[in-house]
N, C-alpha and C positions, 0 to 999 in steps of 0.2 A: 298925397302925391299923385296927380297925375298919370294916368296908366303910359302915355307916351313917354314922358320923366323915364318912369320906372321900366322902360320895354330897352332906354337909350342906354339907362347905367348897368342893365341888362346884357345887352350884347358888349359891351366895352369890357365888363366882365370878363365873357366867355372868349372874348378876342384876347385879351392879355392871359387870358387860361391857357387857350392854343398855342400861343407861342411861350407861355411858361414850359410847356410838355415838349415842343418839338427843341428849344434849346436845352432842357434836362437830357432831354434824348440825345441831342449829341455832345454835349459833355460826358455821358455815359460811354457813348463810343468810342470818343478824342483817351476818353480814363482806358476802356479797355482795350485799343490799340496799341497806347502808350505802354501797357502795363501796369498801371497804376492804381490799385486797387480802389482806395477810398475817391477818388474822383469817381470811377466808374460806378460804386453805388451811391456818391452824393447825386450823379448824372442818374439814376434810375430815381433816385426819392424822389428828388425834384418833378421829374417826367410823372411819378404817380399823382403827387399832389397837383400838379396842371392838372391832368385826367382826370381826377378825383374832385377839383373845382370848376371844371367845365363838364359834365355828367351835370353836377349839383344845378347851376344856375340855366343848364339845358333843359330839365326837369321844370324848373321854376318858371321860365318863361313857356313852355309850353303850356303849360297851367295856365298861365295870364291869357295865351292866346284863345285857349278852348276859355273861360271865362267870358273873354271879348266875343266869342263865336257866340256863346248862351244868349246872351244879354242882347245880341244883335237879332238871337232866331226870334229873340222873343219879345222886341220891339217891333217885329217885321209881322208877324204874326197878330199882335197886337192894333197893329195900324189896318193891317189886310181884314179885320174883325168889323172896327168902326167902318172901313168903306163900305162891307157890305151890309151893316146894318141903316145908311146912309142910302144904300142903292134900293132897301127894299121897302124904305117907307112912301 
């Protein structure tokens, strides 16, 4: 797959994670304003597992990035090698 593929299903990921959390989160608060207990910890579970799947694929795609960064220092590096072996014949 494609590292762009995988960088786009990447952040669509961590974007429906973020708003997994912040709608857990206020369900948790509609629960405990209301009084209502098990809303209020369905509203914190939820909020965890958004957080706890946006951490995860935050981790992930940073990995891919610094990968991307290796791969580029060391194409760049590689190119800048041959011109100066080109420069000094």
């Amino acid at each position: 797959m494609p590292h762009r593929i995988a960088r786009m299903r990447i952040d669509e990921t961590i974007t429906a994670a973020n708003s997994t959390t912040v709608t857990g989160a206020a369900a948790g608060v509609a629960g405990w304003a209301m009084s209502v207990n098990w809303i209020g910890l369905l509203g914190l579970l939820v909020a965890v597992v958004g957080f706890l799947t946006s951490w995860h694929y935050q981790r992930k795609r940073y990995r891919l990035e610094a990968e991307n960064h290796e791969r580029a220092r060391l194409e760049h590096e590689a190119r800048m090698r041959a011109i100066q072996e080109r420069c000094e014949r």
